[in-house]
Wavefront OBJ file of the C-alpha trace (Angstrom):
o trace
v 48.690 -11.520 -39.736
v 47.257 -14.651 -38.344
v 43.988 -12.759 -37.063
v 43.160 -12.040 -40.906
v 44.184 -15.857 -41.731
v 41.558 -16.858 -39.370
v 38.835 -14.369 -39.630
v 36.022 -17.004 -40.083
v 34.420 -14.243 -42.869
v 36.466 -15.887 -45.802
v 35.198 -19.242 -44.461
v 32.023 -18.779 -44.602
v 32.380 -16.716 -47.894
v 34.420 -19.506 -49.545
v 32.047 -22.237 -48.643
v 29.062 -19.655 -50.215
v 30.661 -19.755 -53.046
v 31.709 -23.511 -53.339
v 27.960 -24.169 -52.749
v 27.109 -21.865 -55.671
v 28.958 -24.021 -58.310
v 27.769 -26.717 -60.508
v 31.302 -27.914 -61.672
v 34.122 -29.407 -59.802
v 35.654 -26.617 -57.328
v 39.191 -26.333 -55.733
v 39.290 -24.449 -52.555
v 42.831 -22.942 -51.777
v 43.053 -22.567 -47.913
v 45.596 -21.103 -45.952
v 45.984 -24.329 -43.309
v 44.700 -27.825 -42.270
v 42.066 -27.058 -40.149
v 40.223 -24.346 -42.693
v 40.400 -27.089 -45.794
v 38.513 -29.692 -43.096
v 35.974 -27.005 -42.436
v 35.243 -26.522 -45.624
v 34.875 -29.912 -47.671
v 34.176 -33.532 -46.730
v 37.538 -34.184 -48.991
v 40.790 -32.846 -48.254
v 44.139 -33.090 -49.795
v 47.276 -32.229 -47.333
v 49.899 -33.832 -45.510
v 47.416 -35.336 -42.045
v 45.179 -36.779 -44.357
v 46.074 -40.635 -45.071
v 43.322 -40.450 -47.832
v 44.892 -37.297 -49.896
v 45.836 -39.834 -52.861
v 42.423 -41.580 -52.805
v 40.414 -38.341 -52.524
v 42.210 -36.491 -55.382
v 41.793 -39.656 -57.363
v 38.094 -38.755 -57.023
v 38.458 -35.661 -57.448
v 40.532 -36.128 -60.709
v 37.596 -38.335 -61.872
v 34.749 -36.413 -61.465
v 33.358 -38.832 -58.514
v 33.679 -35.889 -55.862
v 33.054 -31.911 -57.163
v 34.917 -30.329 -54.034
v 37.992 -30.660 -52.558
v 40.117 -28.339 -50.302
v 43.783 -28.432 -50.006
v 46.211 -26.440 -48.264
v 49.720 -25.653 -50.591
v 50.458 -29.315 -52.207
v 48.178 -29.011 -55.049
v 50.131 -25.412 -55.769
v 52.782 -27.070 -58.045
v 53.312 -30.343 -60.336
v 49.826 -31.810 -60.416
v 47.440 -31.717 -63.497
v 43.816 -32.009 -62.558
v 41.728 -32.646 -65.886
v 38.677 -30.233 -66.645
v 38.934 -27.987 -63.582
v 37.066 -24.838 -64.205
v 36.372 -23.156 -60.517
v 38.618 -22.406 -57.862
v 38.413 -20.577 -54.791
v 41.701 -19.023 -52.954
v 41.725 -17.869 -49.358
v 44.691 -16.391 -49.157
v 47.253 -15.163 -52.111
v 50.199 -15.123 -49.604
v 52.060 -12.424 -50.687
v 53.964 -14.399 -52.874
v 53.338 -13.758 -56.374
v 55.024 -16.917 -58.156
v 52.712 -18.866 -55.653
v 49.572 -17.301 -56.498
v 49.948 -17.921 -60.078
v 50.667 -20.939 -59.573
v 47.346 -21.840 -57.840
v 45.727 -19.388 -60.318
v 47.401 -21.239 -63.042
v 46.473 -24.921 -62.167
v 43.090 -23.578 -63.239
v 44.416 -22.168 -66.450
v 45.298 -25.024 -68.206
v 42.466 -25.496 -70.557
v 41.599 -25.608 -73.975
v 41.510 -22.172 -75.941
v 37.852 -22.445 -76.250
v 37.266 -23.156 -72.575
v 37.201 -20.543 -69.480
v 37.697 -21.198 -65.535
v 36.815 -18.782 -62.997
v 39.050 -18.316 -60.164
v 37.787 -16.434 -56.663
v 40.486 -15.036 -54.730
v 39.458 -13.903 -51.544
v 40.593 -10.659 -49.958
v 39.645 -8.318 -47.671
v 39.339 -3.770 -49.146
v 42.379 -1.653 -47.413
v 44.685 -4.976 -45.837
v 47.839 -5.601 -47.348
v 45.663 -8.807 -48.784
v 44.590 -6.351 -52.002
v 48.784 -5.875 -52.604
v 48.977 -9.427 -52.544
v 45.751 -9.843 -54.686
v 47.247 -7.263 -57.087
v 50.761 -8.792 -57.414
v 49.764 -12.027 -57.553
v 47.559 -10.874 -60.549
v 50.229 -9.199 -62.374
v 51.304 -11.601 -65.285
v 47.463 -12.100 -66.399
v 45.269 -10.492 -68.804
v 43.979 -7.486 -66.448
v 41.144 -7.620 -69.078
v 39.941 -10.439 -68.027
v 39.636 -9.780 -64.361
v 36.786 -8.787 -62.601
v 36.151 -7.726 -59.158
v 33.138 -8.170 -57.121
v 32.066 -6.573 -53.338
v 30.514 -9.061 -51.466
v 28.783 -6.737 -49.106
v 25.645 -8.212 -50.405
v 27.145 -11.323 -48.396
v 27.210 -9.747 -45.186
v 24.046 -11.270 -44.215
v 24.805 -14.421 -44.245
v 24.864 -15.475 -40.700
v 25.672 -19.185 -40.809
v 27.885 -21.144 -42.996
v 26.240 -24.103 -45.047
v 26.775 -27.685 -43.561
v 29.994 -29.406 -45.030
v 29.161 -31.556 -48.146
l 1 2 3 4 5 6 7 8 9 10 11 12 13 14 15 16 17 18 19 20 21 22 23 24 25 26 27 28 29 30 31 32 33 34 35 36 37 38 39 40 41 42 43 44 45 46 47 48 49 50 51 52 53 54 55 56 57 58 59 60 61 62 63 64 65 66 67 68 69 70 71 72 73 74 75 76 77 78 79 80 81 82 83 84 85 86 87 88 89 90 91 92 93 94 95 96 97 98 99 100 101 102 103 104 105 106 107 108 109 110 111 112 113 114 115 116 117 118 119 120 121 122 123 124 125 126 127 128 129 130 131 132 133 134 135 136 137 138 139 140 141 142 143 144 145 146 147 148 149 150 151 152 153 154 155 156 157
């Protein structure tokens, strides 16, 4: 399973779409290494300015930050609309978790949540389960073959 953890696809795909966004993001990745790749600010265990960087992030001083599974459970982050999730981990209470930190708005607000997978892998069971205790109405999925030419991933903001 670690080949599909590391396929550098979802990279590059998750730091398209962090690019694309206008508010504050949280990127979901599956280790240390992939949330340094893909923002300047990080939240996980290695980094000795976690605290100070979610502070920011919390604030609205920073609009990206990646984290690995300590922002799954626990912490509030005011007005987060986007997030972006590598990898749903076949664990369903975890993936609603992460999809849920991004759920806790006001009834007139929405937040759009990207969770990565690849067609045909057992990532699209995971997707699915992870997806079960939501309004199926209100998901959509999208094919991101018009991605596949993207050759390079964007410099880290």
């Amino acid at each position: 399973m670690q080949a599909l953890m590391n396929y550098p696809g979802k990279g590059h795909y998750m730091r398209y779409l962090a690019d694309q966004q206008t508010d504050k993001a949280l990127l979901f990745t599956y280790n240390q290494q992939q949330a340094e790749e893909q923002a300047a600010h990080t939240y996980h265990s290695k980094n000795k300015h976690s605290q100070a960087n979610l502070d920011l992030f919390n604030t609205g001083e920073i609009q990206r930050l990646a984290c690995v599974a300590q922002l799954s459970e626990g912490i509030s982050i005011p007005n987060l609309r986007v997030g972006i999730i590598w990898h749903a981990l076949g664990n369903e209470r975890k993936a609603a978790q992460r999809i849920g930190r991004l759920l806790r708005l006001n009834p007139d607000q929405t937040a759009t949540v990207h969770l990565l997978m690849y067609h045909d892998t057992v990532d699209e069971q995971w997707v699915a389960q992870g997806l079960e205790s939501f309004d199926l109405a209100k998901i959509s999925y999208v094919d991101a073959h018009a991605y596949e030419q993207f050759v390079q991933p964007a410099p880290v903001a």
